[in-house]
MARBA-3410 file (N, C-alpha, C, O; in Angstrom, 1 decimal):
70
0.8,-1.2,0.0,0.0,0.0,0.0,0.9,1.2,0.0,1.7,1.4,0.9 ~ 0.8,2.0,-0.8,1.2,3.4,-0.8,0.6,4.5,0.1,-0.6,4.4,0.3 ~ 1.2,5.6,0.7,0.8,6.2,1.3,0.2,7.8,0.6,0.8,8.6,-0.2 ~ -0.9,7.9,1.2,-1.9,8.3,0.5,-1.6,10.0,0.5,-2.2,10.7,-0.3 ~ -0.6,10.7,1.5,0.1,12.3,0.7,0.5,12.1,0.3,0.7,10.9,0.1
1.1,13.1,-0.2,1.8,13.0,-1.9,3.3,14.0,-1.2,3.3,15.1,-0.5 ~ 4.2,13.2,-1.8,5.7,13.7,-1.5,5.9,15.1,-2.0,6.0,15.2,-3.3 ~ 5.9,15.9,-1.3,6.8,17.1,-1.6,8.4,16.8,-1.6,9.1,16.5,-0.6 ~ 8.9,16.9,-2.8,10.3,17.3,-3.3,11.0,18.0,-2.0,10.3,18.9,-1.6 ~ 12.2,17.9,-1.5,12.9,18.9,-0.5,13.3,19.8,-1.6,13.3,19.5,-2.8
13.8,20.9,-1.1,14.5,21.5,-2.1,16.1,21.6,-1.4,16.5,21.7,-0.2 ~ 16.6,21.4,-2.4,18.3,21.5,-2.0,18.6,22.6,-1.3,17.9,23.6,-1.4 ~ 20.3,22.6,-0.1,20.9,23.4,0.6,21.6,23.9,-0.8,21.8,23.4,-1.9 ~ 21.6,25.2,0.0,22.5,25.9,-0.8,23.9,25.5,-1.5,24.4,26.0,-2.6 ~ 24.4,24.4,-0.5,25.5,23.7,-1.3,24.9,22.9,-2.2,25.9,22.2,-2.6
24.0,22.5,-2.9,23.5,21.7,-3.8,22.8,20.4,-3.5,22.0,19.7,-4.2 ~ 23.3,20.0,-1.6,23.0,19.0,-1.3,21.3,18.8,-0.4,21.1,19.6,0.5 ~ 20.3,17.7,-0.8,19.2,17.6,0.3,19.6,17.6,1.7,20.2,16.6,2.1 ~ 19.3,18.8,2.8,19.3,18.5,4.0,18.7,17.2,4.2,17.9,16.7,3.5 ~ 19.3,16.5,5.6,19.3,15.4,5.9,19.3,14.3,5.3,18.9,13.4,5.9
19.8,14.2,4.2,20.1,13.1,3.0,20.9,12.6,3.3,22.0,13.3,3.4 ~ 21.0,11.2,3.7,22.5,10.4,4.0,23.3,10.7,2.6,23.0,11.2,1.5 ~ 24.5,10.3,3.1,25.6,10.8,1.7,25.6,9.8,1.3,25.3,9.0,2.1 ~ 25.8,9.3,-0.2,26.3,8.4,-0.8,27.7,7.7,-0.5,28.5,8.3,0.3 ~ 28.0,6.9,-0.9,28.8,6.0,-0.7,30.2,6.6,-1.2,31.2,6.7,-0.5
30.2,7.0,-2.5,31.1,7.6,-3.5,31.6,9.5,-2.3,32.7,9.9,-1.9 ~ 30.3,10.1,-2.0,30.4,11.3,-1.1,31.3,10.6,0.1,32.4,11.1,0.3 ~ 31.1,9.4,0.8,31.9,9.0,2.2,33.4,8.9,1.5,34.4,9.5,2.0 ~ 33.6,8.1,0.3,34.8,7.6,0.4,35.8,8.8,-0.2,37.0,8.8,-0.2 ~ 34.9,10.0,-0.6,35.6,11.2,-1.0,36.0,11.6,0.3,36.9,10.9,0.7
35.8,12.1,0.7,35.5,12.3,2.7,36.8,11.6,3.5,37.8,11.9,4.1 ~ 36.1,10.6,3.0,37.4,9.4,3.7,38.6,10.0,3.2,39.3,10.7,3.8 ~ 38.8,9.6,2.1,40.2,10.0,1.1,40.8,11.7,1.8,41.9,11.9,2.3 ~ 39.8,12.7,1.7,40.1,13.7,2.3,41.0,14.0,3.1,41.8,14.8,3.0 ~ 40.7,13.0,4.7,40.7,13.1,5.5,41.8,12.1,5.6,42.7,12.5,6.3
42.1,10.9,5.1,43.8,10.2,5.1,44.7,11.0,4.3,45.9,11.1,4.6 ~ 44.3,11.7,3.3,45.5,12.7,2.9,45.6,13.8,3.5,46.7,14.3,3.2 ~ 45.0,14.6,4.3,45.0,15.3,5.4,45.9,14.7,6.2,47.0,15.3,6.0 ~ 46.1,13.4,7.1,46.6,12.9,8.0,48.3,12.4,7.3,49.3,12.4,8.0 ~ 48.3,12.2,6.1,49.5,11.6,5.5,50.3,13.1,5.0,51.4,13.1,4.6
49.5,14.3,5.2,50.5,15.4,4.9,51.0,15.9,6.5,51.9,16.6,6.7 ~ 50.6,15.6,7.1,50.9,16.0,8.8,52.0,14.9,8.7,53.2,15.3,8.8 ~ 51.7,13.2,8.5,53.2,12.9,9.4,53.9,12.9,8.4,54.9,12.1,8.5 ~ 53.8,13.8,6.8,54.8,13.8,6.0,56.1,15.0,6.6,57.3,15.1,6.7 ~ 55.1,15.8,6.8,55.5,17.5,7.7,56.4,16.7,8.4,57.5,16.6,8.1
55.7,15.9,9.8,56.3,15.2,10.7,57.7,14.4,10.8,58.6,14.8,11.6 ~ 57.8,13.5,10.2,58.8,13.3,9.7,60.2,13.5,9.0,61.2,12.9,9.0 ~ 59.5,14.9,8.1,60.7,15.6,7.4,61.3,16.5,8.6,62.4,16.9,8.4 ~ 60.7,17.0,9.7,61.0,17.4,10.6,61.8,16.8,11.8,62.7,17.2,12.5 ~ 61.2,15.7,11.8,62.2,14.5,12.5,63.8,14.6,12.0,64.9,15.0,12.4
63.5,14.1,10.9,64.4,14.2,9.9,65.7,15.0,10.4,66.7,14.8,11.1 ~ 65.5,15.9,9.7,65.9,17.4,9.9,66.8,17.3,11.3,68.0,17.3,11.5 ~ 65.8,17.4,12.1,66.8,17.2,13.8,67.5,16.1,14.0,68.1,16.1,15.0 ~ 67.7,14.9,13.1,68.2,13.8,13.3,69.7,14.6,12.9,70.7,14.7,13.7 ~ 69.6,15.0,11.4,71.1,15.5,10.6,71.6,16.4,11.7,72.7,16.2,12.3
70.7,17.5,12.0,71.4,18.6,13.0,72.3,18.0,14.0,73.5,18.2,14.1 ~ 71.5,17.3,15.0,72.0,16.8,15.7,73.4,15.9,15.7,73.6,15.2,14.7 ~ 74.3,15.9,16.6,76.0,14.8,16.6,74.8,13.6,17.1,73.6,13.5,17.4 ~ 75.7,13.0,16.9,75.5,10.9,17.2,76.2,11.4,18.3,77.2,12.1,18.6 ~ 74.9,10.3,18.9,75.7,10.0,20.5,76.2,8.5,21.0,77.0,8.0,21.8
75.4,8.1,19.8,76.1,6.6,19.5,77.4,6.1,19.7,77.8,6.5,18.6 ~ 78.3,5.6,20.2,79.8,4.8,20.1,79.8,4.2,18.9,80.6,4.4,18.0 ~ 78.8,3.5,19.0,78.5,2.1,17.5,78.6,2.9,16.4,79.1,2.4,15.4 ~ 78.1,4.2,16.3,77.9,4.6,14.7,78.9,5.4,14.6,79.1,6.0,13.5 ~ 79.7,5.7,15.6,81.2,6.9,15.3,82.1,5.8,14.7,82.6,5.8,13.6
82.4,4.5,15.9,83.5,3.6,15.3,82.7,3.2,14.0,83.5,3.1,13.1 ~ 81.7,2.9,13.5,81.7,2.0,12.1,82.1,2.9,11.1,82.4,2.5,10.0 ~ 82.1,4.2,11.5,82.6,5.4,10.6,84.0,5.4,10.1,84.6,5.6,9.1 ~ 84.2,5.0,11.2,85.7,4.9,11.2,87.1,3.8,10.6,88.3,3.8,10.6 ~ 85.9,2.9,10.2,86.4,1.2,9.1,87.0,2.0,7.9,87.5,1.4,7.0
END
């Protein structure tokens, strides 16, 4: 049985999208993606920063002065 009002159309937010409309699947995994390259440019930052202080810094190492030294 169908129900007997008749659907009024939402009309779209101003971004284009229906209020309260779950997102599509393709909208989440955009999202998703977003949001791991977001995170993979922080520990890229992160790391090249590591990085960086590793060179600055002397070895405090024994082990890596003498193999220097072969």
């Amino acid at each position: 049985m169908s129900d007997p009002r008749p659907q009024t159309p939402q009309r779209p937010a101003p971004d284009g999208k229906t209020p309260g409309a779950a997102k599509s699947l393709l909208e989440q995994l955009q999202d998703m993606l977003a949001s791991v390259n977001a995170d993979l440019a922080d520990l890229g930052s992160d790391l090249e920063a590591a990085g960086a202080r590793a060179v600055d810094e002397p070895a405090d190492d024994p082990a890596a002065e003498s193999a220097g030294t072969r």
